[in-house]
VEXSE-295943 format. One record per atom (N, C-alpha, C): x, y, z; residue in one letter. Coordinates in steps of 0.1 Angstrom, whole numbers, padded with zeros to 4 digits, always signed. Each point is the difference from the previous one (the first is absolute). Example, Ala and Ser with C-alpha at 12.3 -4.5 7.8 and 13.67 -1.06 7.14 Angstrom:
+0132-0057+0078A -0009+0012+0000A +0009+0012+0000A -0004+0011-0007S +0009+0011+0000S -0008+0011+0008S 
This chain:
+0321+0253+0496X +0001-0011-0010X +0013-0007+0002X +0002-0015+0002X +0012-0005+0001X +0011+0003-0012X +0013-0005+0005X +0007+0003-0008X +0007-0014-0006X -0009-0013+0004X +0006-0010-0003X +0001+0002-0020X +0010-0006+0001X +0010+0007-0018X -0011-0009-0012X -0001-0017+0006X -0012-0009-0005X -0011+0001-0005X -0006+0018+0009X -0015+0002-0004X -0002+0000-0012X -0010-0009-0003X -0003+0000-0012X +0008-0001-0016X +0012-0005+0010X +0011-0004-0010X +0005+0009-0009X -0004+0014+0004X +0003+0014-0005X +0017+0007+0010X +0007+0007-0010X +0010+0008+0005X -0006+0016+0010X +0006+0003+0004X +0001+0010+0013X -0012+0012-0011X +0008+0005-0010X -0005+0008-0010X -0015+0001-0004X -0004-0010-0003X -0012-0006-0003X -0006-0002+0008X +0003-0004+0017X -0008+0002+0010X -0005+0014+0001X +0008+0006+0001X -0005+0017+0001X -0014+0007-0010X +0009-0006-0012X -0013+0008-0009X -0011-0004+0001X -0004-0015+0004X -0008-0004-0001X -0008+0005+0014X +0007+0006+0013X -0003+0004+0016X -0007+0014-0007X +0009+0004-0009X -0006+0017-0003X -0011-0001-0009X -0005-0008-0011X -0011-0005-0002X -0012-0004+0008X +0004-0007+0003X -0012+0000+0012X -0008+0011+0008X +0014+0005+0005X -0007+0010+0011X -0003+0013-0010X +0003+0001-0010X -0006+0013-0006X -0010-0001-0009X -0006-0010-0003X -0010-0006-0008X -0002-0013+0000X -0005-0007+0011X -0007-0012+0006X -0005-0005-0011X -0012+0009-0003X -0008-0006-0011X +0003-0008-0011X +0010+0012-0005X +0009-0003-0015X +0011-0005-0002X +0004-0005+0013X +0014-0012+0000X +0003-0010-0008X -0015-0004-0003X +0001-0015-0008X -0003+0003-0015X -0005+0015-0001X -0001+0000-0019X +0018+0009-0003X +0009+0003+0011X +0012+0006-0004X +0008-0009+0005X -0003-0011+0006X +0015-0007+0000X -0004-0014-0004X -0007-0005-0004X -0006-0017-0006X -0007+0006-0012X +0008-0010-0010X -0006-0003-0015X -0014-0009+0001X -0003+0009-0012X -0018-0006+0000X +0001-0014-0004X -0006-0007+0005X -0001-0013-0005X -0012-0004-0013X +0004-0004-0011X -0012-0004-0011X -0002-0016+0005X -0009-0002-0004X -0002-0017+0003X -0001-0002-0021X +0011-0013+0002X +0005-0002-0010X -0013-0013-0009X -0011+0003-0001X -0009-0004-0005X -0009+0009-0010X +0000+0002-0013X -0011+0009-0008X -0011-0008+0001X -0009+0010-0002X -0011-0004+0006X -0008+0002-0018X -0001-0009-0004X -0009+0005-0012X -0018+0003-0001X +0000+0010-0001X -0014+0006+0000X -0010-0006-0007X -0001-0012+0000X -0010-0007-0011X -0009-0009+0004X -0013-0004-0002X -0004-0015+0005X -0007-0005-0015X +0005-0008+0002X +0006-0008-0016X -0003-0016+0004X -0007-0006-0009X -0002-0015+0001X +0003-0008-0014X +0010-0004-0005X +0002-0010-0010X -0004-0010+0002X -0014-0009+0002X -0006-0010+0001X +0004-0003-0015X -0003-0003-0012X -0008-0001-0010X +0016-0002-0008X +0011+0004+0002X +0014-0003-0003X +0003-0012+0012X +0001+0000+0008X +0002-0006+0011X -0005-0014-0008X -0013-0006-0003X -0005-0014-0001X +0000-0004-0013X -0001+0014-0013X +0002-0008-0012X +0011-0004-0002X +0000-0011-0011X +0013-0009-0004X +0007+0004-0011X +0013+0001-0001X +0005+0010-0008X +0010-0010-0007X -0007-0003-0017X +0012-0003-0008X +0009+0005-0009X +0010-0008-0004X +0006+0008-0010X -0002+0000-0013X +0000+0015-0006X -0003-0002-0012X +0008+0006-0011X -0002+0001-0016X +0009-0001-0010X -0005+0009-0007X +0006+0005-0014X -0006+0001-0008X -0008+0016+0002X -0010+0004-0011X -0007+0015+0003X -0011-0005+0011X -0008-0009+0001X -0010-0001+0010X -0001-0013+0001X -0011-0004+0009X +0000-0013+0007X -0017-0003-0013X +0003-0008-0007X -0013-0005-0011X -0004-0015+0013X -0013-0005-0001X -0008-0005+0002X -0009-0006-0013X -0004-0012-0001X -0010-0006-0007X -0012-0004+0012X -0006+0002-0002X -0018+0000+0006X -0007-0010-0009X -0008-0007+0005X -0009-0012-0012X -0015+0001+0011X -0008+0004-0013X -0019+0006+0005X -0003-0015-0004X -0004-0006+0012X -0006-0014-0001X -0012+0002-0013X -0001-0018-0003X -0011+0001-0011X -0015+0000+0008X -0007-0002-0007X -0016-0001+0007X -0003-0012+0003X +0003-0008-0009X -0003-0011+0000X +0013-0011+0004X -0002-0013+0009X +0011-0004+0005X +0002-0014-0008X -0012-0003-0002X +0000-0012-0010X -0017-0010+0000X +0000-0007-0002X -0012-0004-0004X -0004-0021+0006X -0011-0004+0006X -0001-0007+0007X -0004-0011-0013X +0010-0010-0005X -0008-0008-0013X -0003-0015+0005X +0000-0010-0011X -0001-0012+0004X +0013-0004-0005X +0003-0016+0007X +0016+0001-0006X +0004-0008-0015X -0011+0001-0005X +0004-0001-0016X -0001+0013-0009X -0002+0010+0008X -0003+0014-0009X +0016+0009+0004X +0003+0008-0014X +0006+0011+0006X -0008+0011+0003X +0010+0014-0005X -0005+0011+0006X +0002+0010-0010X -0008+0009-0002X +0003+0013-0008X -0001+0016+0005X +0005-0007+0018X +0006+0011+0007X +0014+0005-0003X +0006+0006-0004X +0015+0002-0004X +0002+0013+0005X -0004+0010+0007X -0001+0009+0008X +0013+0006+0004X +0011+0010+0001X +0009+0002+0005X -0004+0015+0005X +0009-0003+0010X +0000+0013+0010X +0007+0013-0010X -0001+0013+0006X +0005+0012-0011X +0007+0004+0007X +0015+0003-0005X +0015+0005+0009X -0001+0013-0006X +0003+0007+0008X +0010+0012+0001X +0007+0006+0008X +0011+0011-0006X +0014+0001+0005X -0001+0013+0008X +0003+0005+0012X +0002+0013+0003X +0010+0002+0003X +0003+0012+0009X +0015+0007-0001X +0004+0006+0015X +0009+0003+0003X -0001+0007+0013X +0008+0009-0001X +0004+0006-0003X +0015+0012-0008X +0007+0006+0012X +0011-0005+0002X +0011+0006+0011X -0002+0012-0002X -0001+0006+0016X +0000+0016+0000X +0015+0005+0010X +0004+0009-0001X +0009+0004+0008X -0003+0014+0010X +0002-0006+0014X +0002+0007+0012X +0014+0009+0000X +0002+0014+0001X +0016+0003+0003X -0004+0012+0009X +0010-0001+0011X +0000+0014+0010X +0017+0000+0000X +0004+0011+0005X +0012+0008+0002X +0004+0006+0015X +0011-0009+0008X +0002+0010+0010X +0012+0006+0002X +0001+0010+0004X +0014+0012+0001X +0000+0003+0012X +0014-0003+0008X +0005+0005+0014X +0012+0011-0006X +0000+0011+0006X +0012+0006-0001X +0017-0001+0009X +0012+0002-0006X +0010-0005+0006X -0004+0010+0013X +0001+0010+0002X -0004+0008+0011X -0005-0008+0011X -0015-0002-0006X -0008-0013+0014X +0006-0010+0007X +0013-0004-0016X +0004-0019+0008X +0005+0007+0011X +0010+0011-0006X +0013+0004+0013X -0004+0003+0010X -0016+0012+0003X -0001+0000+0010X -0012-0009+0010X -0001-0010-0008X -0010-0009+0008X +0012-0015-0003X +0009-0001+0006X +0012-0010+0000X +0001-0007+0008X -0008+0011+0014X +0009-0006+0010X -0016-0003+0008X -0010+0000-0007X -0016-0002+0002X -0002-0014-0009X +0003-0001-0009X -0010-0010-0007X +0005-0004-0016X +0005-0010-0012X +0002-0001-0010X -0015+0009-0009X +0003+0012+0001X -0011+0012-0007X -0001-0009-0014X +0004-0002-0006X +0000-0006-0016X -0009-0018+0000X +0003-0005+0015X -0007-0014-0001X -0009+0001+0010X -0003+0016+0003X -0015-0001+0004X -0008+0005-0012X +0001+0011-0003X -0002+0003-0012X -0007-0010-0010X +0007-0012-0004X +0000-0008-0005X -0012-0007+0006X +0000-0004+0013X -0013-0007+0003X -0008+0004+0003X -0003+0017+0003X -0013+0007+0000X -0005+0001-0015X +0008+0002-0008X -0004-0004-0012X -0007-0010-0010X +0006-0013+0010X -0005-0010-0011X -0016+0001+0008X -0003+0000+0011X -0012+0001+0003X -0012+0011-0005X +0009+0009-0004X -0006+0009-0011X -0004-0006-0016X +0007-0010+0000X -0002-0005-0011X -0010-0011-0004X +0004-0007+0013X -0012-0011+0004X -0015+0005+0001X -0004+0010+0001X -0012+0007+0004X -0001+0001-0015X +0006+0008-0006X -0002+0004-0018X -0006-0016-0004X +0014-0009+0001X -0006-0014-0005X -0017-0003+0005X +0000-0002+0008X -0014-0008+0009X -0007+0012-0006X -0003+0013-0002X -0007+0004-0008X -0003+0000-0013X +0013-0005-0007X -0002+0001-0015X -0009-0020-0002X +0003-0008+0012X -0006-0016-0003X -0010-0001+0003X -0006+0012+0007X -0016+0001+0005X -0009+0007-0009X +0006+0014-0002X -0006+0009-0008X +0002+0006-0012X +0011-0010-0004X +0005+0002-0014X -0013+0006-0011X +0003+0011-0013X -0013-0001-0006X +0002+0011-0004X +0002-0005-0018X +0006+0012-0007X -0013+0012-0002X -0009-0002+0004X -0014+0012+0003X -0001+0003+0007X +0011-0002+0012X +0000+0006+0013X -0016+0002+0008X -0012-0010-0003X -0008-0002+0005X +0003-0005+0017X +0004-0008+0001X +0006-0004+0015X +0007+0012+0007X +0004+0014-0003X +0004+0001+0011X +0012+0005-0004X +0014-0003-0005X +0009+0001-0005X +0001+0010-0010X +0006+0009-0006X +0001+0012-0010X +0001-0015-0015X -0005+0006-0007X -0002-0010-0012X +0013+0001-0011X +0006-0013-0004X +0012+0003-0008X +0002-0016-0011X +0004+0007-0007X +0005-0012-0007X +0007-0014-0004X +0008+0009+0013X +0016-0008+0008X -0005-0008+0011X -0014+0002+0008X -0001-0009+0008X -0003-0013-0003X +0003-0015+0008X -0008-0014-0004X -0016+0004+0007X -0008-0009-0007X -0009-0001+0005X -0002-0009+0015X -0001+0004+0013X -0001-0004+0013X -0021-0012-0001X +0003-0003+0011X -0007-0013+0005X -0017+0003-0001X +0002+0011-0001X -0018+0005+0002X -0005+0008-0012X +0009+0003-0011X +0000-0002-0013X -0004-0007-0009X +0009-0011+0007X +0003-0015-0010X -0013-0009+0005X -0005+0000+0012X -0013-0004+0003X -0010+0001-0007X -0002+0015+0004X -0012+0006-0007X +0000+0006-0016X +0009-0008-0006X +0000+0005-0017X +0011+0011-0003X +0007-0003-0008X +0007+0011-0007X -0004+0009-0006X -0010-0005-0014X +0001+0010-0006X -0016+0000-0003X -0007-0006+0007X -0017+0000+0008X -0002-0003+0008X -0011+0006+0010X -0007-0005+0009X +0000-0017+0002X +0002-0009+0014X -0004-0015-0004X -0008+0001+0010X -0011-0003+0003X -0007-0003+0015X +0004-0012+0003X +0004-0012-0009X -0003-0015+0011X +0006-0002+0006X +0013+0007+0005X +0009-0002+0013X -0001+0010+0003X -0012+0012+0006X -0005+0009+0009X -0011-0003+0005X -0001+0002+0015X -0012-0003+0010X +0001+0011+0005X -0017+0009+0003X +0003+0011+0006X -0006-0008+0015X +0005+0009+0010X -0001-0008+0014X -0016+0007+0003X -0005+0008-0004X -0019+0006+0002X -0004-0006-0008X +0006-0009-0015X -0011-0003-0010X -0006+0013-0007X +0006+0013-0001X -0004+0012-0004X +0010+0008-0002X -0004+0012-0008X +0012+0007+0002X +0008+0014+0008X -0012-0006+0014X +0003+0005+0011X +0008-0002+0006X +0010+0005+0003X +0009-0005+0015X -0004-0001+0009X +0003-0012+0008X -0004-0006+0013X +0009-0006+0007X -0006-0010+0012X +0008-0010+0008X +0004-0010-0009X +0011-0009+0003X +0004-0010-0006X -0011-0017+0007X -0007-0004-0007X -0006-0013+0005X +0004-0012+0000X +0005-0007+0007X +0007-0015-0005X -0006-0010-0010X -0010+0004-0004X -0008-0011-0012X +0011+0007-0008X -0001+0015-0006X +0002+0007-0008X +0017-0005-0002X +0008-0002+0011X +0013+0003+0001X +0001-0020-0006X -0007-0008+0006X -0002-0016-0006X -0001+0004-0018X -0009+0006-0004X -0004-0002-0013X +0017+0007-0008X +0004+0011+0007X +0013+0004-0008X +0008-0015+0001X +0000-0007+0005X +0012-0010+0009X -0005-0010-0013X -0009-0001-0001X -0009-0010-0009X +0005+0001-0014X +0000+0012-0002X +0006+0004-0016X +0014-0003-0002X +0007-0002+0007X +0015-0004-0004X +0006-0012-0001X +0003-0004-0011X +0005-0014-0003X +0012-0009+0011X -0004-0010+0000X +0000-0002+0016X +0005-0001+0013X -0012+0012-0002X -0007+0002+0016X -0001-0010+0009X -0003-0013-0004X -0001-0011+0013X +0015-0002+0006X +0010+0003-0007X +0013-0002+0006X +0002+0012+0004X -0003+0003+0016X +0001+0015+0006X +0017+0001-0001X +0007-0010+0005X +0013+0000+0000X +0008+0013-0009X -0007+0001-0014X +0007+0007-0009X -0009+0016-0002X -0009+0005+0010X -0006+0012-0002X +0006+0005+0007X -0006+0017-0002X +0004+0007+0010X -0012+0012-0003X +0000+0008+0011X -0013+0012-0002X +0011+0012+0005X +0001+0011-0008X +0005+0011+0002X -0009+0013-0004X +0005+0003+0017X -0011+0015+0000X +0007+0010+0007X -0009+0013+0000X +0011+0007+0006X -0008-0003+0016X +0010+0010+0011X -0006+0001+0012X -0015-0004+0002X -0005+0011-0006X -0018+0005-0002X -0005-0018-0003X +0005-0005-0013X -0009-0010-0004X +0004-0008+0009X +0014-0004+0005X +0000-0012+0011X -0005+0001+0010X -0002+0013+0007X -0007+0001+0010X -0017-0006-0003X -0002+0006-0013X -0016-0008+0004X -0004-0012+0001X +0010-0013-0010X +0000-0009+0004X +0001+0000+0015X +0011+0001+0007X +0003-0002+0012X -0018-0001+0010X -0003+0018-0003X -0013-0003+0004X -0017-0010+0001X +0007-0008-0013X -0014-0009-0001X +0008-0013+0004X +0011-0002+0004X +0000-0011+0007X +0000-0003+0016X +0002-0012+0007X -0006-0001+0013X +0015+0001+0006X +0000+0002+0014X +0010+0006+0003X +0014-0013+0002X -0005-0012+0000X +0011-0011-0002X +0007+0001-0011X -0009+0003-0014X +0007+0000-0011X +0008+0011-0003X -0002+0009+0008X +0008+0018+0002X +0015-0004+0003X +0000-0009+0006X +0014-0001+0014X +0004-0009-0006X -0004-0012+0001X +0005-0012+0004X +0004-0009-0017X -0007+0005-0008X +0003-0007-0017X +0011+0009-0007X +0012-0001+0002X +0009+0003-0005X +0004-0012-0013X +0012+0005-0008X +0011-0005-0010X +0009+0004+0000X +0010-0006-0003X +0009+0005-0004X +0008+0003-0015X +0003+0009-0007X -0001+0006-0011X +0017+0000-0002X +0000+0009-0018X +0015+0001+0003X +0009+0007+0003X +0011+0000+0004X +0012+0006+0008X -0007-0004+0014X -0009-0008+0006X +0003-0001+0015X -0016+0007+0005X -0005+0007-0007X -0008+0009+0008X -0015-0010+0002X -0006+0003+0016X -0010-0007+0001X -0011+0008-0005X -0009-0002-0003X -0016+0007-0006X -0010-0004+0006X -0013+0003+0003X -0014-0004-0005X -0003-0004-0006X -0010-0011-0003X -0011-0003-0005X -0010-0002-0003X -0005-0002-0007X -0016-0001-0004X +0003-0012-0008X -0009-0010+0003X -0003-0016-0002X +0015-0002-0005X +0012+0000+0005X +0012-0005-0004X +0003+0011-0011X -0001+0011-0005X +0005+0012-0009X +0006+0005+0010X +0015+0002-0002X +0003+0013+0005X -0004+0013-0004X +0000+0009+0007X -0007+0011+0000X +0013+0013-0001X +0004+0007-0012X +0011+0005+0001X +0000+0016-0006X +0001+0006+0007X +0000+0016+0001X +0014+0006-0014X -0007+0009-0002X +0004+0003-0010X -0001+0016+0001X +0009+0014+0005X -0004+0010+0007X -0003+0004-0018X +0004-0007-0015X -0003+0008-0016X -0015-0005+0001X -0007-0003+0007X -0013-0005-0006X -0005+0013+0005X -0005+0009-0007X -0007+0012+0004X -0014-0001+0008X -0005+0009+0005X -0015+0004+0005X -0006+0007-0007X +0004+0007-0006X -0008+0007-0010X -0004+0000-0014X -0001-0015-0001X -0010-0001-0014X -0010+0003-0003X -0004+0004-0009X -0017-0003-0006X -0003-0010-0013X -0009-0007+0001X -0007-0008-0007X -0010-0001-0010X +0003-0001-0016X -0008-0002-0006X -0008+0014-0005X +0010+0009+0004X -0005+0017-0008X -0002-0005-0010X -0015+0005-0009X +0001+0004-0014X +0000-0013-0005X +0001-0014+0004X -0002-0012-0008X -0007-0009+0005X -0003-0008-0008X -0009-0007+0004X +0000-0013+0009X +0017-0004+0001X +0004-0007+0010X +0003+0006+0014X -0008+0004+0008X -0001+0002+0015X +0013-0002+0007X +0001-0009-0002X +0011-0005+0013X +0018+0001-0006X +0002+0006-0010X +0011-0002-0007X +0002+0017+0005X +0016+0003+0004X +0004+0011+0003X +0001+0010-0015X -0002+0007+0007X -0002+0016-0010X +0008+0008+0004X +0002+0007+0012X +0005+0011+0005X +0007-0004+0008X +0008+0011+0011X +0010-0001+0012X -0010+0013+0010X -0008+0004-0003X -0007+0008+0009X -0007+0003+0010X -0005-0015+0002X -0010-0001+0008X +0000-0006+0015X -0009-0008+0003X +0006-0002+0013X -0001-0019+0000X +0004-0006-0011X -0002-0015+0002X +0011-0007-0002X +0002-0012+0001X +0007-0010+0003X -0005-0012-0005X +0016-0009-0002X -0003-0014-0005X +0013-0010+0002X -0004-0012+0002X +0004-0012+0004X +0002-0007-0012X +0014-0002+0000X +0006-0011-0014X +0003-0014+0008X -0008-0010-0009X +0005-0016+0004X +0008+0002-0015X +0008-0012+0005X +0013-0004-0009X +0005-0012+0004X +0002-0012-0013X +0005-0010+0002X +0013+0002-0005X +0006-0001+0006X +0017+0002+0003X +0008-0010-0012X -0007-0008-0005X +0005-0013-0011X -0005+0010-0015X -0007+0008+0003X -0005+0006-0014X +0008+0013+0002X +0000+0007+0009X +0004+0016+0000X +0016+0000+0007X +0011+0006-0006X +0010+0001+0004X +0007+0019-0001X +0012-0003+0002X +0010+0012-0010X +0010-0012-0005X -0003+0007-0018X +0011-0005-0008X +0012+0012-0002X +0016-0008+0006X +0010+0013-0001X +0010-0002-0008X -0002+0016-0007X +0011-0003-0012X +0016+0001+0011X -0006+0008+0008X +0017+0006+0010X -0005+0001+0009X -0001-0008+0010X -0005+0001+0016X +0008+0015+0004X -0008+0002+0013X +0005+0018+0006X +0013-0004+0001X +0010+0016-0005X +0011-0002-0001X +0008+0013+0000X +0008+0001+0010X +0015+0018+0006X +0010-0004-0012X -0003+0011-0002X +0012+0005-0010X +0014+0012-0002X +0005-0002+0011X +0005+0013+0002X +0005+0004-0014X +0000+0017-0003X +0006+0004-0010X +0012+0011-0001X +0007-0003-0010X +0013+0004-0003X -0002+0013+0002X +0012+0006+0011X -0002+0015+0007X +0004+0010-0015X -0010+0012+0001X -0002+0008-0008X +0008+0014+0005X -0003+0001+0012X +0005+0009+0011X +0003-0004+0008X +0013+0011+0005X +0006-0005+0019X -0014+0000+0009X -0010+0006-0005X -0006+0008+0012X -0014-0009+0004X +0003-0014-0010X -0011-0007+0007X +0002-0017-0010X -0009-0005+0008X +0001-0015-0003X -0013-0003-0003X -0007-0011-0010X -0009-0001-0008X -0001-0012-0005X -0014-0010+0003X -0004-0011-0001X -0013+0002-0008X -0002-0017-0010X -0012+0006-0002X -0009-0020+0006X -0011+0000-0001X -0005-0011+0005X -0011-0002-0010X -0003-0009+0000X -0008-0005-0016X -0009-0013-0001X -0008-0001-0005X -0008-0019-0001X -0004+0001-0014X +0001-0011-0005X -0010+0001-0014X -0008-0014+0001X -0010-0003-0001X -0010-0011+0003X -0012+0006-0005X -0009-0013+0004X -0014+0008-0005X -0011-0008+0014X -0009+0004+0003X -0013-0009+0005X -0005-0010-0007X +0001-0012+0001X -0004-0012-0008X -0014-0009+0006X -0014+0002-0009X -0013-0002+0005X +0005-0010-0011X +0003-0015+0001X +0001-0010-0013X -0012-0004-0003X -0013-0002+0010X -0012-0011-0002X -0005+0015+0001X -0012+0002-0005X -0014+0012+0001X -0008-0002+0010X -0001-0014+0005X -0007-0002+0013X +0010-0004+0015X +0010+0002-0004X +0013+0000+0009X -0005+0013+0013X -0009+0011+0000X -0001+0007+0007X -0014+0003+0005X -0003+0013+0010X -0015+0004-0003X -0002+0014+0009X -0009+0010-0001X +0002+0006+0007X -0013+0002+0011X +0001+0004+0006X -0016+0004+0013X +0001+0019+0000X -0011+0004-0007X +0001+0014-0004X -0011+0007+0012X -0002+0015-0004X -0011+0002+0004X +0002+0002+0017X +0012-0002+0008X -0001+0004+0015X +0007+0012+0003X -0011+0004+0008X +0000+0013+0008X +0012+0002+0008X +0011+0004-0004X +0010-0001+0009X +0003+0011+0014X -0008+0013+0000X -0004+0003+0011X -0014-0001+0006X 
């Protein structure tokens, strides 16, 4: 071995131990004399799609909940006379008021002082923490605006405290509605998704001719079937662009936007007489929400928001993170759903 003093920019000492390492355990030179390297990236275990946060429009709001006035057109619009006659049409449309009642989101995260000290010289432990967290939170959200539903019929454990989410507020709160549900078989069989079927949902939402302002959210399962019934130009090549940046798919100018809260496992129309309106979380179906983006938003009392809190103990540090909003369906025909597909 030379004795140039430079090698490896080590003293005489250190050349040695490292000569007697070698030759007495070749193998195991590099787990006794080199530190393990971590690659300074967490890897979070999740596949997670916030489509459905991502494109609604989020205002601010006041007050216990976001009220709405609704006006049920009259029947009659007026009457064709001669122009020396009046009219004894006087007809007024019938208003009423609904409500949307701020609900509150809260989670809690705790790093201990222990962790910061010994992960110091790895990573700010406390402001990863923090951001693996809020994506934990984000997931709660995009589930509670999809599947909100104090009967926990969708899916979600049933509670009092939850807002009512998008496929709720579609399909009736506190009944069954069929006329913004289309089952994709026309039965209340699960099936393939058909493009008449997936037109006629598109049809029912107030307007639909301005695709500009739709969007279709499904999970994997449902966007893939669309995918399937289209030709393979429209697969590739019909993008948009959506918000924060991201490009999508289309179908006749809708983006097409994944949503990993839209479950596969629905069932349809147990036990009632409306078929195509969700019942259960059990089964093996799926559904497709159109949504005109001018009618459906989140109204927020307190956009998402870190709160670190006043230390209780040396032996750790403690945030809590919070939303209060609700899912806002303002028009009844602002939405629609495509029920009834076979998601495996």
């Amino acid at each position: 071995m030379s004795n140039n003093s430079s090698w490896f920019g080590s003293d005489s000492a250190t050349r040695q131990r490292f000569q007697r390492a070698t030759e007495l355990t070749v193998t195991g030179a590099g787990s006794e004399l080199l530190q393990s390297f971590i690659n300074r990236t967490v890897q979070q275990l999740t596949l997670r799609e916030f489509g459905l946060q991502a494109i609604l429009p989020r205002r601010a709001g006041s007050g216990q909940a976001e009220i709405i006035n609704r006006r049920t057109a009259g029947t009659t619009g007026g009457e064709w006379v001669a122009d020396t006659t009046s009219t004894n049409f006087d007809e007024v449309g019938a208003y009423t008021q609904v409500s949307f009642t701020y609900r509150s989101l809260l989670t809690r995260g705790k790093v201990t002082r222990k962790l910061q000290a010994t992960g110091r010289s790895y990573a700010d432990v406390l402001a990863l923490e923090m951001s693996a967290k809020a994506e934990d939170f984000a997931n709660s959200l995009e589930n509670g605006i999809v599947m909100g539903d104090t009967a926990g019929k969708c899916g979600l454990p049933a509670s009092a405290n939850i807002a009512n989410g998008f496929l709720t507020l579609i399909q009736g709160v506190s009944s069954f509605d069929m006329s913004q549900c289309v089952s994709a078989t026309g039965t209340s069989v699960n099936g393939t998704i058909t493009l008449s079927k997936l037109d006629a949902a598109i049809d029912l939402v107030k307007g639909s001719a301005q695709r500009g302002d739709l969007a279709i959210i499904g999970s994997f399962a449902g966007i893939r079937q669309i995918n399937s019934q289209l030709q393979s130009q429209q697969q590739f090549n019909n993008v948009v662009e959506v918000a924060a940046g991201f490009r999508v798919r289309t179908y006749d100018g809708i983006p097409l936007i994944v949503s990993t809260s839209m479950p596969n496992t629905f069932e349809f129309g147990l036990g009632v007489a409306n078929v195509n309106t969700i019942t259960g979380n059990s089964s093996n179906g799926t559904c497709l929400m159109i949504l005109n983006t001018r009618y459906c938003f989140l109204s927020e009392l307190t956009p998402t928001t870190v709160m670190p809190l006043a230390k209780s103990s040396s032996q750790y540090d403690e945030f809590d993170m919070y939303w209060d909003g609700a899912p806002v369906l303002s028009n009844t025909k602002g939405g629609s759903l495509l029920t009834n597909i076979k998601a495996d």
